[in-house]
C-alpha positions in Angstrom: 75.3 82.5 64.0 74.6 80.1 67.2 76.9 80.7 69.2 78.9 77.9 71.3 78.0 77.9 74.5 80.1 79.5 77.1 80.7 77.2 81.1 79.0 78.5 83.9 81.3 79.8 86.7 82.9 77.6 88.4 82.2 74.4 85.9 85.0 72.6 83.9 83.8 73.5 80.4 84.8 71.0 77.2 88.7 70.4 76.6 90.2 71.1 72.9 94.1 70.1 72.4 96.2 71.9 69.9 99.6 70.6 68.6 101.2 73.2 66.7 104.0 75.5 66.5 104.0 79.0 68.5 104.0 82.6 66.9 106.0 85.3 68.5 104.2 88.0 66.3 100.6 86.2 68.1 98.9 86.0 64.8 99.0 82.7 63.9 100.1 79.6 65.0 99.0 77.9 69.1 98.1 81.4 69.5 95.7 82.3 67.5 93.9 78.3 68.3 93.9 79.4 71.9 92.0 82.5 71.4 89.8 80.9 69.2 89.3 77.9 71.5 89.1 80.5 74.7 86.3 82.6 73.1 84.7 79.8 72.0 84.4 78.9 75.6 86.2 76.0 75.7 89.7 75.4 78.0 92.8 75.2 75.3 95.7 72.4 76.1 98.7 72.6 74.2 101.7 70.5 72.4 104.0 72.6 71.2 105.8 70.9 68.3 108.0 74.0 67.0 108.9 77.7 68.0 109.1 80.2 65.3 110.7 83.1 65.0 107.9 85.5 63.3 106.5 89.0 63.1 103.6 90.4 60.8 106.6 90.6 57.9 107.2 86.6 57.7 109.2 84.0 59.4 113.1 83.9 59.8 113.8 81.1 61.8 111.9 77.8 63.7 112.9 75.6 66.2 111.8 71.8 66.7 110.8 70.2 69.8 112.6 66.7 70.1 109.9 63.9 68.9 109.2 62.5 72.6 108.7 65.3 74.0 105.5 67.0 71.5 104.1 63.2 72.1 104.8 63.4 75.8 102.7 66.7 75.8 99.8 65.2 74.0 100.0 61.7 75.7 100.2 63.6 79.7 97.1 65.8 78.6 94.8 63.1 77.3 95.5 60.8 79.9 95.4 63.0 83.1 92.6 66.2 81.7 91.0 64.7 78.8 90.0 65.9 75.6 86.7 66.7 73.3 89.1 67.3 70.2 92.5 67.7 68.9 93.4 70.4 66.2 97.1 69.9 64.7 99.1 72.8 63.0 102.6 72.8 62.0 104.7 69.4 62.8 107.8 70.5 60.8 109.1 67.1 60.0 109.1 63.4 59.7 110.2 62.2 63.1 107.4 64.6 65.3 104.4 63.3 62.4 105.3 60.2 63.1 105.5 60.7 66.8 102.3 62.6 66.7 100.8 59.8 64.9 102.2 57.1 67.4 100.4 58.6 70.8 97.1 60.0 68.7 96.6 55.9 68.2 98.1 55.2 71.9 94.9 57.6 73.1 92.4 57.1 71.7 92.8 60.4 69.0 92.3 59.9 65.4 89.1 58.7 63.0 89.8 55.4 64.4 89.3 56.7 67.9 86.8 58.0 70.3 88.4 61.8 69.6 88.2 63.3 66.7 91.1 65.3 65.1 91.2 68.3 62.5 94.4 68.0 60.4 95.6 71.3 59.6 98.8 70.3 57.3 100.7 73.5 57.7 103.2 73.4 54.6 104.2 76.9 54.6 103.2 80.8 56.2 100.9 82.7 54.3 104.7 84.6 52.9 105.9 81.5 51.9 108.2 80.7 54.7 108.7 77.3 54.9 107.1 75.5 57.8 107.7 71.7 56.8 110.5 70.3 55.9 110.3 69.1 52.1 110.9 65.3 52.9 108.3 65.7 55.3 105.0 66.0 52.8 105.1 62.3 52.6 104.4 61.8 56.1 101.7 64.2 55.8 100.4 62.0 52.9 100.4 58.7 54.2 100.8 58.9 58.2 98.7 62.3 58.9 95.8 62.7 57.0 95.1 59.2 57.1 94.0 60.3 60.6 92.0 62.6 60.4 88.0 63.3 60.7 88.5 66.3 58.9 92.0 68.2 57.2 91.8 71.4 55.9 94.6 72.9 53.7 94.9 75.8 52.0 95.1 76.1 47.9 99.2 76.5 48.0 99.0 72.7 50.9 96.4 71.5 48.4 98.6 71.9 45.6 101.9 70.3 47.1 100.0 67.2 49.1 97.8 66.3 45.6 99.5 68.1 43.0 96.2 69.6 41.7 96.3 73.6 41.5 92.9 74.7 42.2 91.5 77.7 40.0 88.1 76.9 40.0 85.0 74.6 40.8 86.0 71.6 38.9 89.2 71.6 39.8 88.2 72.2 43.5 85.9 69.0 43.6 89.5 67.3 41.9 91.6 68.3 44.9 88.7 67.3 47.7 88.4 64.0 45.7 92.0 63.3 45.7 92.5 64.6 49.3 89.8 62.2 50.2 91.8 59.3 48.7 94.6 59.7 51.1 92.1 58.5 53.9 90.5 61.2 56.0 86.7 60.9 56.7 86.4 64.4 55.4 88.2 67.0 53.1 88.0 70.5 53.0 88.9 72.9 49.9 89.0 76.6 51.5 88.3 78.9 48.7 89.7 81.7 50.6 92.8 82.3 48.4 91.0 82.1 45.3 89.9 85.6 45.1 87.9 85.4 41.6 84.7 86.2 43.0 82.7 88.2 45.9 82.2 85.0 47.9 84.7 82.3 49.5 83.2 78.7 49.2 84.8 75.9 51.0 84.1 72.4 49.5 83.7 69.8 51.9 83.9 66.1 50.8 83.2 62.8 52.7 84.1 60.5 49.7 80.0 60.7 48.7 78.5 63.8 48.8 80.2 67.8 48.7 78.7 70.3 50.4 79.3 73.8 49.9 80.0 76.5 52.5 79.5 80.0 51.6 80.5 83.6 53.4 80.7 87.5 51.5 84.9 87.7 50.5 85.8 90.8 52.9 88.7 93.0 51.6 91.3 93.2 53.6 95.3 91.9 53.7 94.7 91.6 57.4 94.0 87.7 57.3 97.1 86.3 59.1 95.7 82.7 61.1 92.8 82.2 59.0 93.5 78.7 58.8 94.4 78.1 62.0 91.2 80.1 63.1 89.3 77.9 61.0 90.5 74.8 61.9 90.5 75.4 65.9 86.7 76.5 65.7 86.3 73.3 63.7 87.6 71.1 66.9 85.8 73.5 69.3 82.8 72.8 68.1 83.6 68.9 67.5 84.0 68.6 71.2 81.1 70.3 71.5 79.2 67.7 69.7 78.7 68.5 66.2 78.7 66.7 63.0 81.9 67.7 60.9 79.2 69.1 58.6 77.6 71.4 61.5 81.0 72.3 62.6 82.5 73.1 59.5 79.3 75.6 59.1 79.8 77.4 62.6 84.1 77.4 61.7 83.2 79.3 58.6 81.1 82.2 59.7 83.1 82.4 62.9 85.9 82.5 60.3 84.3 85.3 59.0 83.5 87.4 62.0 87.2 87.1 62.7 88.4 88.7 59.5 86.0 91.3 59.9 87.4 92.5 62.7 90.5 91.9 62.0 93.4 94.6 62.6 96.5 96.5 61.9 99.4 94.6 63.5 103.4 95.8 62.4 104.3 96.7 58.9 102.9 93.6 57.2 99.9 91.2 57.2 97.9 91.5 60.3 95.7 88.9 62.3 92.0 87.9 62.1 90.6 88.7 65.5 88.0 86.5 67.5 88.0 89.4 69.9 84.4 90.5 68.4 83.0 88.5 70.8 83.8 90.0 73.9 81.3 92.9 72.2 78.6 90.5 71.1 74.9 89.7 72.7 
């Protein structure tokens, strides 16, 4: 793969923003964006819209930041350092979409914007836990995704925002089709949790064409932050100047890398690890 490219010494290198929740346990969440974003040498700014209370076993408890103060975050960082992209995560509820939705078009951040912005609509962890309040997936509907240059659920998010269980192709194009409809300029399908073949294909869709992106399914329940991974290499290289179709491309086999070196963390799932690249040429 072709690498992003790293800032000389010395050099402010390209700005991503994530708003998301944090991850006690590490593996998911703000931090697994900021090591993505760091080792994809780009400079990580954060909104933290939730704390969780999380190990490798599952999450027990969250916290929400107050509205003004996840938009105060995002506004104070665009406005003073400046941003290539913006990557959200999990927003939890109604009031902080809606604030997140409020400064994204205040700045400048958003498909109608100068910055683009990779919806990640984080519904639930990968044990279930729920991450969003229920009354909430309306706002993710109609105030969220309509945002976005790109939003990439998972198959369990795909199912609650459309309603379409994915088991296959043809029900995979379904879901990107009616994703689409809600108003992003792209949608992703990650074939990641359907595990009836030796490959994961992600269907991406920009209302005309789908294009398919392919990697070798690696076997391993270490995969905590997958999405997140994803989705954060999807803004890095955004703000690095890539088409969504480029960036989705890099995302996937970075995506890959990470799961391949992905390791033993507690007694349940643990996280993919972007740490190959402190080893690579």
């Amino acid at each position: 793969m072709k690498l992003l490219p790293l800032t000389p010494d010395g050099q402010t290198p390209v700005r991503v923003l994530t708003i998301a929740g944090t991850d006690s346990g590490g593996g998911a969440g703000i931090q697994a964006d900021t090591r993505t974003m760091a080792l994809c040498g780009v400079h990580a700014c954060v909104a933290v819209a939730a704390v969780t209370v999380q190990n490798s076993m599952g999450v027990s408890d969250f916290h929400e930041i107050p509205p003004a103060i996840v938009a105060g975050q995002v506004r104070v960082v665009a406005t003073d350092i400046g941003v290539g992209a913006v990557k959200t995560g999990m927003l939890a509820s109604t009031a902080i979409i809606e604030a997140v939705a409020d400064v994204c078009g205040e700045v400048g951040i958003g498909r109608d914007g100068q910055i683009p912005l990779v919806v990640d609509p984080v519904a639930a962890s990968m044990h279930g836990d729920p991450l969003l309040h229920e009354e909430a997936l309306d706002a993710v509907r109609h105030t969220l995704i309509p945002l976005a240059t790109v939003v990439t659920p998972n198959l369990d998010e795909v199912r609650l925002i459309t309603g379409i269980d994915v088991t296959d192709d043809a029900s995979a194009r379904l879901a990107a089709e009616a994703l689409h409809k809600l108003g992003p300029q792209w949608a992703i399908v990650k074939g990641g949790h359907l595990r009836s073949s030796e490959h994961s294909t992600d269907l991406l869709f920009d209302g005309d064409k789908f294009l398919e992106f392919t990697a070798p399914r690696i076997g391993t329940t270490n995969d905590h932050g997958g999405g997140d991974t994803l989705a954060a290499a999807i803004a890095c290289a955004l703000a690095n100047g890539y088409s969504v179709p480029e960036a989705v491309e890099f995302a996937k086999d970075w995506t890959y890398r990470c799961l391949a070196a992905a390791y033993d963390l507690g007694a349940g799932h643990g996280p993919v690890s972007p740490l190959w690249r402190l080893h690579s040429d």
